[in-house]
N, C-alpha and C positions, 0 to 999 in steps of 0.2 A: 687613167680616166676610169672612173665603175659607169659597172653594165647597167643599162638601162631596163633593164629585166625585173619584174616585180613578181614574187609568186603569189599563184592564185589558191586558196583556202579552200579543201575541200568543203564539198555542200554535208547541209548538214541535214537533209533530207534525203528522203530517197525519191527518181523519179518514175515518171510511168508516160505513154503517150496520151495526148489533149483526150482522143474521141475516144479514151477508153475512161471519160472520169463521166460519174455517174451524175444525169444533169436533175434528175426530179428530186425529191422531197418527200420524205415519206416522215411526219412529224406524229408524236409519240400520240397525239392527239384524231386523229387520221381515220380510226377504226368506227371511233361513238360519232365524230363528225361526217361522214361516208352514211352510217347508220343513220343519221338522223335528217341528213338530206333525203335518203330514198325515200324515209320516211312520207316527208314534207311533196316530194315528187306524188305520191297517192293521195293527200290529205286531201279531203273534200272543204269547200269552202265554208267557215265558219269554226270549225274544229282545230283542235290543239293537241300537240304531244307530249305527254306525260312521262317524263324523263325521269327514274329516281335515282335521288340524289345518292343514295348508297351505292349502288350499280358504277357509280362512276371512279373511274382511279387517280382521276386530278379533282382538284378543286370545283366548283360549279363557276369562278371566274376565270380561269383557265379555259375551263372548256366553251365557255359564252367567246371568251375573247378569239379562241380556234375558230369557232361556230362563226362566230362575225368575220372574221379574215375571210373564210370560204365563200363567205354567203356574195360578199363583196367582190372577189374576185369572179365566180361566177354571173353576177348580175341579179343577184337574187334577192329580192327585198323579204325580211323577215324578222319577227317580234319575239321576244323573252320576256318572261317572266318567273319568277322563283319563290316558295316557301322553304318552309323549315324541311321539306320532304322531297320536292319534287323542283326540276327545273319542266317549265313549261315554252314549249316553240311551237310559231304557230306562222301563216305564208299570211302578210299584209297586204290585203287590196287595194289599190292605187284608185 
């Protein structure tokens, strides 16, 4: 009669323990969007920031689309707009 015995295949990983995996998110995006919240946190009402588009290391739809995840997640209502120079962000009044 054969053994009922099956081998098991090493992993092809390596492992580590659960509470030692790193739970946040730090996206490549993180520094100009951080930047342009504080920003937004002092803005007086009426006023806009003048972002230029040079300064930045991603695309300006990159960065809007980062900018919009945060603002969302946060609770933050907030408006874009862009030229050929500059991305501009501003805090929408409700």
């Amino acid at each position: 009669m054969a053994s009922a015995r099956t081998k098991i295949a090493p992993a092809h990983f390596k492992t580590m323990i659960q509470a030692d995996v790193p739970q946040g998110r730090n996206g490549k995006h993180k520094e100009i969007v951080s930047t342009i919240l504080d920003d937004l946190s002092q803005l007086k009402e009426g006023a806009a920031i003048k972002v230029p588009l040079a300064e930045l290391d991603s695309s300006k739809e990159k960065v809007r689309s980062a900018l919009n995840r945060a603002t969302r997640k946060a609770g933050r209502k907030v408006a874009t707009a862009t030229d050929a120079n500059f991305l501009y962000v501003w805090n929408e009044t409700v």
